[in-house]
N, C-alpha and C positions, 0 to 999 in steps of 0.2 A: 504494500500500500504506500503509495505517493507521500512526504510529511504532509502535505497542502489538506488531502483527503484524510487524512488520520486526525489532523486535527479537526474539522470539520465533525467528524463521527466522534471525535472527545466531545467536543463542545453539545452537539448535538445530544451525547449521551447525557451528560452534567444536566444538562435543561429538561430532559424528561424523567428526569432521575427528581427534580426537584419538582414537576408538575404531580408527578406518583406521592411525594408526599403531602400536595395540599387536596389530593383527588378522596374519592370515597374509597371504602372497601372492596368494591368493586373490581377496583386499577390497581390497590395497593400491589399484588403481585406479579402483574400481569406485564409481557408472557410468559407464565414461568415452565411452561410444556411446548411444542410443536406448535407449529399453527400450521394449517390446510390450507392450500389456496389453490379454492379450486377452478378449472378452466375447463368450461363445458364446449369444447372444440379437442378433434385430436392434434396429437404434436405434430409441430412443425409451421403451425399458422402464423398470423401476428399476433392472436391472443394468448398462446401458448409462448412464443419468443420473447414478448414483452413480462407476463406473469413471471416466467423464470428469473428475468431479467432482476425483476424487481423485489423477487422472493430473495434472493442471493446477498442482494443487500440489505432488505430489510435483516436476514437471518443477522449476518455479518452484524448490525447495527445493536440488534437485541440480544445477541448471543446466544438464541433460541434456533433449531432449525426452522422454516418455515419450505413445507412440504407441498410440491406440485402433484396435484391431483387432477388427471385428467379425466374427464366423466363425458364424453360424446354424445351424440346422437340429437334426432328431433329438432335438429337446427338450433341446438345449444336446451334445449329445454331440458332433456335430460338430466344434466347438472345444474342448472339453474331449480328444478325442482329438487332436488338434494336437498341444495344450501337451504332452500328454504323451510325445509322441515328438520334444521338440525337447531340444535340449542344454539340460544341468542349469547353466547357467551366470549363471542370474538375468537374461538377458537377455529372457527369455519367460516369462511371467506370464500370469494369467486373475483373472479375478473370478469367482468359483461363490456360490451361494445355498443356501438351507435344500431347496430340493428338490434340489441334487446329493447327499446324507445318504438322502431319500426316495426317487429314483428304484432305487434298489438292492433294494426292500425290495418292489416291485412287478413290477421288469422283469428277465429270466433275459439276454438281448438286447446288455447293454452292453457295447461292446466294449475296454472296460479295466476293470481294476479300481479302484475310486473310494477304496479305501483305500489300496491297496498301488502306487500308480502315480503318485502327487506325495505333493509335500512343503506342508506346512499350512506358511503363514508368518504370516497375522493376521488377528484378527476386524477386520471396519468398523464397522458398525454392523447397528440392527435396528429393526422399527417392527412394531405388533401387527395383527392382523385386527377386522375389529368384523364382529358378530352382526347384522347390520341384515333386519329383519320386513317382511311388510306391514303397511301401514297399517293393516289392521282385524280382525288377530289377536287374539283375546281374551286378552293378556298386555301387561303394562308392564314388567315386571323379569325378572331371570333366572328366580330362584323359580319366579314365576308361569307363565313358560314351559317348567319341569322341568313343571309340572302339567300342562296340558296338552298334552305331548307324551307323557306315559305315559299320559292318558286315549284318544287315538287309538293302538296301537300297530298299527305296520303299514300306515299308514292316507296318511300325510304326507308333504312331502317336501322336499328342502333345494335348494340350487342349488353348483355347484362347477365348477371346469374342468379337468378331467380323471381319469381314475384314475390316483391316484399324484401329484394337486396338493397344494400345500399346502392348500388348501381342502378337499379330500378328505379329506386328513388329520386336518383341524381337525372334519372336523362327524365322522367316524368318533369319532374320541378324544371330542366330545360324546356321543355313542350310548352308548360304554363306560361314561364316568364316570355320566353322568345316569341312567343306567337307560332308556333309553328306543330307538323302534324308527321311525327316519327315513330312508327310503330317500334318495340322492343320484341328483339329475338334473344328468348333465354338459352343459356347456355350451362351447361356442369360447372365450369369456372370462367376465370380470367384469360389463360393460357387457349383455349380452343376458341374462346371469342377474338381474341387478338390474332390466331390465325388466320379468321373468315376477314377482320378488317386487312390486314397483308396482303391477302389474295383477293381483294375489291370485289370482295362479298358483299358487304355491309356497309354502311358510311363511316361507322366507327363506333368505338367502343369508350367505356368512363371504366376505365381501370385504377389500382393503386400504381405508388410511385414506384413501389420495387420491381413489379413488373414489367411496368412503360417504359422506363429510361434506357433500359437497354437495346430494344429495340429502335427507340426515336434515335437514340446514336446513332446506330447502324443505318438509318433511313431509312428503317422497314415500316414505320408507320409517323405521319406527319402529328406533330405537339400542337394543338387547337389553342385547348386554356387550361388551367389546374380551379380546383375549385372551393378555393379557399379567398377570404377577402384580401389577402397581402399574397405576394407571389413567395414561391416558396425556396429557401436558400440553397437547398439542392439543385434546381432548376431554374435562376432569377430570370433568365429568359422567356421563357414563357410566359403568356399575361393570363391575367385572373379576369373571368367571367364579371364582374362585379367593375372592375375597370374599361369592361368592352361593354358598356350598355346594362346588362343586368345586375342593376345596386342590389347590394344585399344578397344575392347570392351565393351560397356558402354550404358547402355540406362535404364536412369531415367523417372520415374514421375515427373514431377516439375509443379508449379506453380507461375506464371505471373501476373502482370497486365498491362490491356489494356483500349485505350482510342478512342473516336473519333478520324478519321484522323484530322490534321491541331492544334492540341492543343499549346494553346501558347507554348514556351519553358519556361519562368519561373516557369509556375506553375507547365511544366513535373518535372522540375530540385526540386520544390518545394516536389511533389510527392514523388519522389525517396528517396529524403533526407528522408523525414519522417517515409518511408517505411523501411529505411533500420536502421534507430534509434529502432525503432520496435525488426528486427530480431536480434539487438544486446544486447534486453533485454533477461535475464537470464529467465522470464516466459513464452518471445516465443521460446528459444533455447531448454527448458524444452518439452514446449506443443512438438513440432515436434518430440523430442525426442520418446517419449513416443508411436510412431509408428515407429520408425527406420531412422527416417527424422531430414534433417538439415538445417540452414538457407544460405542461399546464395546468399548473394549483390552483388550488381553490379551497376556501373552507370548507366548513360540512354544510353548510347554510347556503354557499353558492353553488353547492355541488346538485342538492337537493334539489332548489331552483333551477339549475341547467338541464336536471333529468326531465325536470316537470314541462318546461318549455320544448323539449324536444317532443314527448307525447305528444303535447298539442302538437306541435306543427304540425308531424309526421301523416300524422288524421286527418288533417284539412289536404296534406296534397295527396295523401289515398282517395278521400271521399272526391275531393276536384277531379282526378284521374280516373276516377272507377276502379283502383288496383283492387278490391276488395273482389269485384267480380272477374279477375282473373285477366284483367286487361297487360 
């Protein structure tokens, strides 16, 4: 370990050491066993790569291990129904993403309720989608691609993977805002959509950055816009939706964590603190970098608010789209 980072995690310790003694009984020991953190995706994803990530250090920070648990299936529901039937005791933990906000807004099916059934304890971080074309679309810029996507209506089509993905998400909420009329060809993933946009199948696909970049190097597939409201430092060349005409435009990947419902409040507040000591080490600012990702704290209070805000949205651009009936 780095001095710069040793002392950081001193300091850091010193300060929750002194939070534990003004906190209730609750916190007085806590962690003092394993903690679970579980990821209801299997390994190798970004929820799984970032959970590790961040299990590693927090372990390191509290000298507890803190245990990746992978629980799949049902499009995360799986494990997300787990965590929610285990004790409220902060010993059981998940990592959820911007589609646990989404999946509600599409599916009648879940078998808990994704508001009312944990406790929001911290945002992680977030990394945007990029726009990426075929090679031989008649457009360069966003602009140019509002134009001629209103000049075919009806006609085109995008790539996405699944109803009710975030990608789904993303090119719907382009439809709205742009004016324009792009049917969505679901796909298994990323990787067989970005095929079909290579081979001027498709007009194009809303993939992540770890995917896209490799290929727009190479010229396999043309950089539209990313879709985040500031362009992204991985990529400062390409412009942001929200600078090409549609304000406010914005839809991230991010990553959370979550708790049983009824979690004390100290240990939330205990949580947060330590999660966000975490993203303000220079090796997790690094890690995310290195996908086009960045960390982004928050209390427990603004974290709650940001999930709550997300429901909404997410609802209003199913219901506006019709994603609900399979569009």
């Amino acid at each position: 370990m780095m001095p710069s980072t040793k002392r950081k995690f001193l300091s850091t310790a010193a300060g929750l050491l002194a939070a534990t003694a003004l906190a209730g009984p609750a916190l007085a020991d806590y962690p003092d066993s394993p903690v679970t953190l579980v990821v209801p995706f299997a390994t190798g994803g970004s929820n799984d790569i970032v959970a590790r990530q961040l299990g590693r250090q927090l372990s390191e920070m509290w000298g507890q291990p803190v245990v990746i648990e992978n629980r799949p299936g049902g499009g995360a529901t799986v494990g997300s129904l787990y965590v929610s039937e285990q004790d409220p005791d902060g010993y059981t933990i998940q990592i959820a993403s911007v589609t646990f906000t989404m999946n509600p807004a599409v599916q009648d099916d879940i078998p808990y309720d994704p508001r009312a059934d944990f406790t929001r304890i911290a945002l992680v971080g977030q990394v945007p989608l990029v726009i990426g074309a075929r090679p031989n679309i008649p457009a360069d810029t966003p602009e140019e691609l509002f134009e001629y996507l209103r000049q075919h209506p009806g006609e085109l089509s995008y790539g996405a993977t699944g109803v009710g993905s975030i990608q789904h998400f993303a090119g719907e909420l382009l439809n709205q805002q742009a004016g324009v009329d792009v049917e969505a060809i679901q796909y298994s993933g990323g990787g067989p959509a970005m095929v079909d946009v290579m081979g001027d199948h498709i007009e194009y696909s809303i993939g992540s950055m770890t995917q896209m970049l490799p290929q727009i190097v190479e010229g396999n597939i043309k950089p539209i816009a990313v879709t985040s409201l500031e362009r992204s430092p991985a990529a400062p060349e390409i412009p942001t939706l929200h600078e090409s005409g549609l304000e406010g435009f914005e839809v991230l990947q991010w990553w959370g964590i979550l708790g049983p419902a009824g979690m004390d409040e100290d240990i939330v507040e205990f949580l947060n603190a330590s999660i966000n000591e975490v993203l303000a080490t220079d090796e997790f600012r690094e890690f995310l970098a290195g996908d086009g990702g960045e960390p982004r704290p928050m209390s427990v209070q603004e974290f709650h608010d940001f999930m709550g805000a997300n429901f909404d949205r997410w609802e209003e651009v199913a219901v506006d789209a019709g994603m609900r009936d399979g569009n």
